[in-house]
C-alpha positions as CSV (number, residue, x, y, z in Angstrom):
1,X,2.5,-32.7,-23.0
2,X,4.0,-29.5,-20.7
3,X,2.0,-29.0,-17.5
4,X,2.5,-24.8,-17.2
5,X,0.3,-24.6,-13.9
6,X,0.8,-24.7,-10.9
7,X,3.6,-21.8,-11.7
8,X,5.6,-20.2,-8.9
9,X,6.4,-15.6,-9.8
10,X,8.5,-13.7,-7.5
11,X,8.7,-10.2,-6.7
12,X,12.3,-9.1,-6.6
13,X,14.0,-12.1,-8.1
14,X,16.8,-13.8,-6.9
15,X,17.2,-11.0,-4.5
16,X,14.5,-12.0,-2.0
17,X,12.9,-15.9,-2.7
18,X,10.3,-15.2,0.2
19,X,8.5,-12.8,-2.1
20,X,6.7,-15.2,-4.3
21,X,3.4,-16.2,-5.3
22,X,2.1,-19.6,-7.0
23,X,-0.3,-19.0,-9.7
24,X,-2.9,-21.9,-10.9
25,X,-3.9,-20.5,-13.9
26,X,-3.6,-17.7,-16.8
27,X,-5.7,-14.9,-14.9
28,X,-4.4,-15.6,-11.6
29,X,-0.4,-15.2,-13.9
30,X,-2.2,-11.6,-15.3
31,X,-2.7,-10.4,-12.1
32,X,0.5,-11.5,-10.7
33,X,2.5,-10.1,-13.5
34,X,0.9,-6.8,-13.4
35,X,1.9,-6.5,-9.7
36,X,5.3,-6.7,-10.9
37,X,5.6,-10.5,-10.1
38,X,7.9,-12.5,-12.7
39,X,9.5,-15.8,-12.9
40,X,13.0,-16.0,-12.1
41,X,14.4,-16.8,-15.4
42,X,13.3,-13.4,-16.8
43,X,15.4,-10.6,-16.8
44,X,15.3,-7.2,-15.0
45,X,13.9,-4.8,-16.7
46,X,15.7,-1.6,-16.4
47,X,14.1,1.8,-16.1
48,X,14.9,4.1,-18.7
49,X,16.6,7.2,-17.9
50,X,18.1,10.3,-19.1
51,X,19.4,10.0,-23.0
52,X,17.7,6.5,-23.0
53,X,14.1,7.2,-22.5
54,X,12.3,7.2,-25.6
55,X,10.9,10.6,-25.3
56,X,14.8,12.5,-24.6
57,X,15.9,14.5,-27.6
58,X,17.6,12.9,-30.2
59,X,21.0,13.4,-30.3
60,X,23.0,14.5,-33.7
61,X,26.3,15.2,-34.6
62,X,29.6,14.7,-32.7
63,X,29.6,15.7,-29.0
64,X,31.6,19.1,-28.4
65,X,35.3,19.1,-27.5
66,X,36.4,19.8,-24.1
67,X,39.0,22.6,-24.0
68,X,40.8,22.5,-20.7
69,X,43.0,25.9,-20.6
């Protein structure tokens, strides 16, 4: 039998423990999570930017030589 609730989500992580909220049950997690709230097994997500973000151009080809006179 696993007991999942009473569940503890925090804010920024490992960065800052104060910043945490105990959930009871699934809607109370919901809400938590979509506040940014995770638990702190879960990794960062990183923000996307530049060439990474899904709508950047693709890139083809080689990239273009440098020519240092």
């Amino acid at each position: 039998m696993v007991i999942e609730y009473p569940k503890a989500l925090y804010l920024r992580g490992w960065d800052d423990l104060a910043a945490c909220v105990t959930v009871q049950d699934v809607g109370q997690e919901q809400d938590a999570r979509a506040e940014g709230y995770r638990s702190l097994v879960e990794p960062v997500a990183k923000a996307q930017t530049g060439h990474d973000a899904p709508d950047a151009p693709k890139r083809r080809g080689r990239p273009f030589k440098v020519i240092q006179s």
